[in-house]
C-alpha positions as CSV (number, residue, x, y, z in Angstrom):
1,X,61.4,-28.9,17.4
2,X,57.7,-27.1,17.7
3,X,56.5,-25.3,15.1
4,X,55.2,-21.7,15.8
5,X,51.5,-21.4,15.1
6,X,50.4,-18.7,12.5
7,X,47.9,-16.3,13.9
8,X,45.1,-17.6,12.0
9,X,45.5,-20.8,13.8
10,X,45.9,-19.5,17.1
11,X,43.1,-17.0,16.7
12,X,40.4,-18.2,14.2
13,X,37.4,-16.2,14.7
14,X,39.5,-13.1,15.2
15,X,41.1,-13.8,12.0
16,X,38.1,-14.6,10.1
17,X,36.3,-11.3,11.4
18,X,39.1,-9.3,9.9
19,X,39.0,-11.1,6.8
20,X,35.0,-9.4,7.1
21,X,35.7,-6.3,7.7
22,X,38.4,-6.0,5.1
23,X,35.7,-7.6,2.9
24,X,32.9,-5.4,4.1
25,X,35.8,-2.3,3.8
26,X,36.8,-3.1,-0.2
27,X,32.8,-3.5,-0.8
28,X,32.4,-0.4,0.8
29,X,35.1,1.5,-1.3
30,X,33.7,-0.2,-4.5
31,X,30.0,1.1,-3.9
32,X,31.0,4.6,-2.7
33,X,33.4,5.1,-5.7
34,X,30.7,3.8,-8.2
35,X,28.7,6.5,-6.8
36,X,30.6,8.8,-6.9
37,X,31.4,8.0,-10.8
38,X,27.3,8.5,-11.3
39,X,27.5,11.8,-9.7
40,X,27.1,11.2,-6.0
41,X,29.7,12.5,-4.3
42,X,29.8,16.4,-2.9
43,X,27.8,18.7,-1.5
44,X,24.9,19.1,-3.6
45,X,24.6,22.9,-2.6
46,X,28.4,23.3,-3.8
47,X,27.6,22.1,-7.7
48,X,27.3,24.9,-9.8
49,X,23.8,26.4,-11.8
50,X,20.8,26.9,-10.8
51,X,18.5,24.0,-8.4
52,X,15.3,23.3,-6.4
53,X,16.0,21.9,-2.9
54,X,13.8,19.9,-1.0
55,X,12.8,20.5,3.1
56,X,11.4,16.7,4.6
57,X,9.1,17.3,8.0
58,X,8.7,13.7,8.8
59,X,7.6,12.1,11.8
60,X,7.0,13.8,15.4
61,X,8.6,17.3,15.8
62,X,10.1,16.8,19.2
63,X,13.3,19.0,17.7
64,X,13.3,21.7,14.9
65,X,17.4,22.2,15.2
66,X,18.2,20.5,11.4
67,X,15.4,21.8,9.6
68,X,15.5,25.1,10.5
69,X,19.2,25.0,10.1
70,X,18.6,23.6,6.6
71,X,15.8,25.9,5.6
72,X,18.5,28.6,6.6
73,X,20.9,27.7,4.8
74,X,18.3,27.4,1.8
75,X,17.2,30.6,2.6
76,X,20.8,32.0,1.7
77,X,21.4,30.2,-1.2
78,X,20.9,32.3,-4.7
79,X,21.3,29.4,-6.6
80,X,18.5,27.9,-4.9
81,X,15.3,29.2,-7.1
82,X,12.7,27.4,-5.0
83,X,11.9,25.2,-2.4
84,X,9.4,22.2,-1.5
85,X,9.0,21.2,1.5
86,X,7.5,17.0,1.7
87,X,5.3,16.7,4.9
88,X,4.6,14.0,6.8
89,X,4.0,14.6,9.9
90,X,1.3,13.9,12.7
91,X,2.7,16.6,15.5
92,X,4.5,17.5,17.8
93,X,5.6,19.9,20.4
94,X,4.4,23.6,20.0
95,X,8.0,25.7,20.4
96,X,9.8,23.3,17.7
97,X,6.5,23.6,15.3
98,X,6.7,27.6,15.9
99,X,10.1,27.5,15.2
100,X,10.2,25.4,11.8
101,X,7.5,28.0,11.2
102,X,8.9,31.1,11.1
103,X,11.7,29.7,9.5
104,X,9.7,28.6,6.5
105,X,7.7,31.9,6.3
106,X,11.4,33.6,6.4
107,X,12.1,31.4,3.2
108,X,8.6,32.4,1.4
109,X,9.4,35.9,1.9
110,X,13.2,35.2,0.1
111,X,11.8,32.4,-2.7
112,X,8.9,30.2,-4.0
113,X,7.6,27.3,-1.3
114,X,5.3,24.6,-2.0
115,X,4.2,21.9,0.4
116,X,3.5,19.2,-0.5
117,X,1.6,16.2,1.9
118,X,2.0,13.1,2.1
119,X,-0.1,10.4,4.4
120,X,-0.7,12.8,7.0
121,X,0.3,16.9,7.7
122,X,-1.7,17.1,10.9
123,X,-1.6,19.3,13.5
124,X,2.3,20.3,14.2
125,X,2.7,19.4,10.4
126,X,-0.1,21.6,9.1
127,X,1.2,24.1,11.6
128,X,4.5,24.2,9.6
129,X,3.1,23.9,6.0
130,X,0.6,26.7,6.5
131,X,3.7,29.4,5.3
132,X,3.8,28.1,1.8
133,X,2.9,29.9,-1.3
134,X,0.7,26.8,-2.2
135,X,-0.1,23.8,-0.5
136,X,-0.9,20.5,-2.2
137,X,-2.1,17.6,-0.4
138,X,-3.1,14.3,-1.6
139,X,-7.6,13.5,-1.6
140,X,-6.7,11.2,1.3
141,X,-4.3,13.3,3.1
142,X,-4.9,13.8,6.8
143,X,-4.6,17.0,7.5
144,X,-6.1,20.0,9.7
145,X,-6.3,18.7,13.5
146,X,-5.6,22.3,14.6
147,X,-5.8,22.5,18.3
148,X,-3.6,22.0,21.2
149,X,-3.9,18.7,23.9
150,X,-2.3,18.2,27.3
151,X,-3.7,14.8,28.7
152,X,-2.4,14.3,32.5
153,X,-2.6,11.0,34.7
154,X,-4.3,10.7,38.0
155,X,-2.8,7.7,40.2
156,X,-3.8,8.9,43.2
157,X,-6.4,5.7,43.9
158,X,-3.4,3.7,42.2
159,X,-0.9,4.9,45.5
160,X,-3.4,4.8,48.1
161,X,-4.0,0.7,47.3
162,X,0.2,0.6,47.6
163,X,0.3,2.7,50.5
164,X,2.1,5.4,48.7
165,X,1.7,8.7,50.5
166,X,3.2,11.9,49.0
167,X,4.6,14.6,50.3
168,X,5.3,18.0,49.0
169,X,6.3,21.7,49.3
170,X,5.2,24.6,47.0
171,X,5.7,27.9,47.0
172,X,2.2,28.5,45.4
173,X,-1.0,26.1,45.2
174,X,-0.3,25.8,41.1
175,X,3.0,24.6,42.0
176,X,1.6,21.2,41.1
177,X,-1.1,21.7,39.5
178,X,-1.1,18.7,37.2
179,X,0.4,16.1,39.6
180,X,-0.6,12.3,39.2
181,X,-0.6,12.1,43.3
182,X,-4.0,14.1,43.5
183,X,-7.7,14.7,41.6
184,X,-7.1,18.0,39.7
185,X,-8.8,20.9,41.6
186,X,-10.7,23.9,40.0
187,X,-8.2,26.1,40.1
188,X,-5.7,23.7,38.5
189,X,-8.1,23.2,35.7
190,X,-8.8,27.0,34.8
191,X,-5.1,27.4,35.1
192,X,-3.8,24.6,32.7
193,X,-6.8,25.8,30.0
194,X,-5.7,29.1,30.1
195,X,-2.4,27.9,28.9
196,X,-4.0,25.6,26.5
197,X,-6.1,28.0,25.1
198,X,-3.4,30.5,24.9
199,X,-1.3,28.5,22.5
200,X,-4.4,27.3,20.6
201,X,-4.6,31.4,20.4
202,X,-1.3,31.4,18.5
203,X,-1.9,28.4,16.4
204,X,-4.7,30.2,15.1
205,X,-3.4,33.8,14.7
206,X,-0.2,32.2,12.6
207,X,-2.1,30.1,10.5
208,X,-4.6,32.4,9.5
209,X,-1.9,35.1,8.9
210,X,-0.1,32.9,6.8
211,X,-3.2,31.9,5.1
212,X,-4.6,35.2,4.7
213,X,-8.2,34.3,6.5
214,X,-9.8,35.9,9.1
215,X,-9.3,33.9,12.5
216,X,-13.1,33.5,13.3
217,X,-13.5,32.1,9.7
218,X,-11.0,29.4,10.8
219,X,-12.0,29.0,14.1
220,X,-15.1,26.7,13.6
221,X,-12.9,24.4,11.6
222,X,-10.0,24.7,14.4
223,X,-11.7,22.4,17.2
224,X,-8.9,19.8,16.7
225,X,-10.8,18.0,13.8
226,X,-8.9,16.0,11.3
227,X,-9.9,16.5,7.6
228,X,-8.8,14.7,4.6
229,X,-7.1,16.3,1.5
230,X,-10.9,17.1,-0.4
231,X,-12.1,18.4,2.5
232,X,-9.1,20.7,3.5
233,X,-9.1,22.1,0.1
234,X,-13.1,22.8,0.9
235,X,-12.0,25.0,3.9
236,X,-9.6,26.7,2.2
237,X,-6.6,24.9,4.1
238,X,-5.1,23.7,0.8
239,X,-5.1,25.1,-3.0
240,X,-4.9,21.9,-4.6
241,X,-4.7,18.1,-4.8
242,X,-2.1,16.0,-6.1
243,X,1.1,14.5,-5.0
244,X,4.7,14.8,-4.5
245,X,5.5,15.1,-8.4
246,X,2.5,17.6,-9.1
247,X,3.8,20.0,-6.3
248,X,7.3,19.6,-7.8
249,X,5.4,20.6,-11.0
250,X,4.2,23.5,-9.7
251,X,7.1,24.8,-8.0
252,X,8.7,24.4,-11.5
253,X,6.1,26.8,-12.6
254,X,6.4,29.4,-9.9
255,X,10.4,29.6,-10.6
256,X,10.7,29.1,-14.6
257,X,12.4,26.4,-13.9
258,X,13.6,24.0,-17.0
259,X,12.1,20.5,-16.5
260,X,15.5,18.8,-16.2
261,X,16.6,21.3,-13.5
262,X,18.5,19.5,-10.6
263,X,16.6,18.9,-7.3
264,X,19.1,18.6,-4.1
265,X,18.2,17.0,-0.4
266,X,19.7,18.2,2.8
267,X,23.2,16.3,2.9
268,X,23.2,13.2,5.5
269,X,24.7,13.3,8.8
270,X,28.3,12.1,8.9
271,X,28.3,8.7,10.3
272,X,30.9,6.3,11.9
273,X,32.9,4.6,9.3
274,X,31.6,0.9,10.4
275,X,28.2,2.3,10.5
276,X,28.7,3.6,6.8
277,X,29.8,0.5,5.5
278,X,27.3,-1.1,7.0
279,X,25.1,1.2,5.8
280,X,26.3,0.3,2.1
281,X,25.8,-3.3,2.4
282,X,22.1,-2.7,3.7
283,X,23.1,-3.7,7.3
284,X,22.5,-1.5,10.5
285,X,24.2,-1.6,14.1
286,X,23.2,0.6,17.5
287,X,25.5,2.9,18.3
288,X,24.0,3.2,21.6
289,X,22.5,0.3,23.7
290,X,20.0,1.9,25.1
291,X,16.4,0.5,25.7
292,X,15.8,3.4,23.4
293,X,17.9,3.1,21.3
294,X,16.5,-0.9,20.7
295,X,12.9,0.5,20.7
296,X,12.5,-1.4,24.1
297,X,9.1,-1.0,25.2
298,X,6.2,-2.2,27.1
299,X,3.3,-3.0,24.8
C-alpha cells in the first residue's frame, strides 16, 4: 500500500513560497491597519476643516501630467487655504516647465504660494517657482541657470572610418538641419538659434512677469548662469533664505493659519498589491524588465 504524498512534500519550494506570501500578506494587513488606526488611511483632501497642501517638483521635468493635475485639483479645493510647492529640480524640457507654470500662476491668482528650494531649483525648476507669492531658497541653493541649451552630435568623421554613407530626402535644406551624418552648415546654425533664442525669449518674458521686473533688468543675469541662494536673493530672484520649515512658516502667515493646522501631500499612485506589500516590508520589485526600467546603462 503507497502512501499519497501531501503537497508540501511533493512541491517544497512552491509550498514554502506560499507560506511567504501569506506571511508577507498578514504583515502587510497588520502595517496598513496600524496605519490606518494613527490616521493614515483616506484621501487627505476628503478629511474635513481647513489644510495647507504641498506641490513636490523633483527631479527632471520630462512630464508635467500629475502636477498640473494636482495643482488643479488644489486649485479647486476651498478647504485648501494655501499651498507650498518643495523644489528640487535641475531642468527639464521647456513645454512641461511652461505648463507646470501656468498652472502654478493659476493657483497664485486662486490662493497663497510659497516655494520653497531645496539642493537645487535651476533652470526648468526656477522656471516653475518663479509664480510664487514668495520664494525661499536655502544660502546654498542652486538656483537661476535661466537660458535654454540644445547640444547636437556630429559623427560624420565617426561613419566615414566605418564606411557608413547616408542617404537622404528632404523637402527643404533645414529638413535635417541638426543631423549627426554632416558638419552643421550656416544656415542650420542661424536656424536652430533662432529657435533657441525664441524660447530663451519666453523664459524671460514669464519670469519677469511673474516677478514683476523689467526683462532687460533680468536679462544680464539670464546668460544661463547658476547662482546660489545669497546670490539669487541679491538679484532679486528670491525674497528670502531659509528652508523647508521657514517657508511652511511663512505660508502659515500669508493664510492665518493655526500652527497645528493639517498639511496634506498629493495621494500615491495606486500600486499592484505584491508591489504594495512589498512596499510595506521595505522591499521593491520591477514591474517591467526593461533595461530601463533596471537603470541599465553604459557608464
Amino acid at each position: 500500500m503507497t502512501t499519497k504524498s501531501s503537497f508540501s512534500q511533493r512541491h517544497p519550494l512552491l509550498f514554502g513560497l506560499m507560506l511567504i506570501m501569506a506571511a508577507m500578506s498578514l504583515l502587510a494587513g497588520g502595517v496598513a491597519a496600524f496605519r490606518y488606526a494613527q490616521g493614515g488611511g483616506g484621501d487627505a483632501l476628503d478629511e474635513s476643516g481647513d489644510k495647507l497642501a504641498v506641490v513636490r517638483i523633483e527631479g527632471i521635468i520630462d512630464d508635467s501630467e500629475d502636477a498640473t493635475g494636482w495643482i488643479n485639483t488644489l486649485r479647486g479645493d476651498d478647504s485648501v487655504l494655501g499651498v507650498l510647492v518643495r523644489v528640487n529640480c535641475p531642468g527639464g524640457a521647456v513645454a512641461p516647465s511652461q505648463e507646470i507654470f501656468s498652472a502654478l500662476r493659476r493657483l497664485a491668482e486662486a490662493k497663497p504660494v510659497v516655494a520653497s528650494m531645496a539642493s537645487v531649483a535651476a533652470s526648468g525648476g526656477y522656471y516653475v517657482s518663479a509664480p510664487a507669492d514668495l520664494i525661499v531658497a536655502n544660502p546654498s541653493t542652486l538656483t537661476g541657470s535661466i537660458g535654454v541649451i540644445m547640444e547636437l552630435a556630429n559623427l560624420e568623421g565617426l561613419f566615414d572610418k566605418l564606411g557608413i554613407k547616408r542617404q537622404a530626402l528632404t523637402s527643404g535644406k533645414l529638413k535635417d538641419a541638426g543631423s549627426p551624418f554632416r558638419a552643421m552648415t550656416s544656415d542650420d546654425r542661424a536656424y536652430l538659434n533662432a529657435l533657441l533664442t525664441d524660447i530663451h525669449e519666453q523664459f524671460l518674458a514669464d519670469v519677469a512677469s511673474a516677478r514683476g521686473m523689467e526683462i532687460e533688468a533680468l536679462r544680464p543675469i539670464a546668460d544661463g548662469r547658476a547662482l546660489t541662494g545669497n546670490q539669487a536673493l541679491e538679484a532679486g530672484l528670491v525674497d528670502r533664505l531659509g528652508g523647508y520649515d521657514d517657508a511652511l512658516e511663512e505660508l502659515r502667515a500669508m493664510c492665518n493659519a493655526p500652527a497645528d493646522i493639517p498639511v496634506v501631500e498629493q495621494p500615491e499612485e495606486p500600486r499592484p498589491l505584491l508591489q504594495r506589500i512589498l512596499g510595506e516590508l521595505h522591499l521593491t520589485i520591477h514591474s517591467d524588465l526593461t533595461p530601463e526600467a533596471l537603470d541599465l546603462r553604459l557608464r
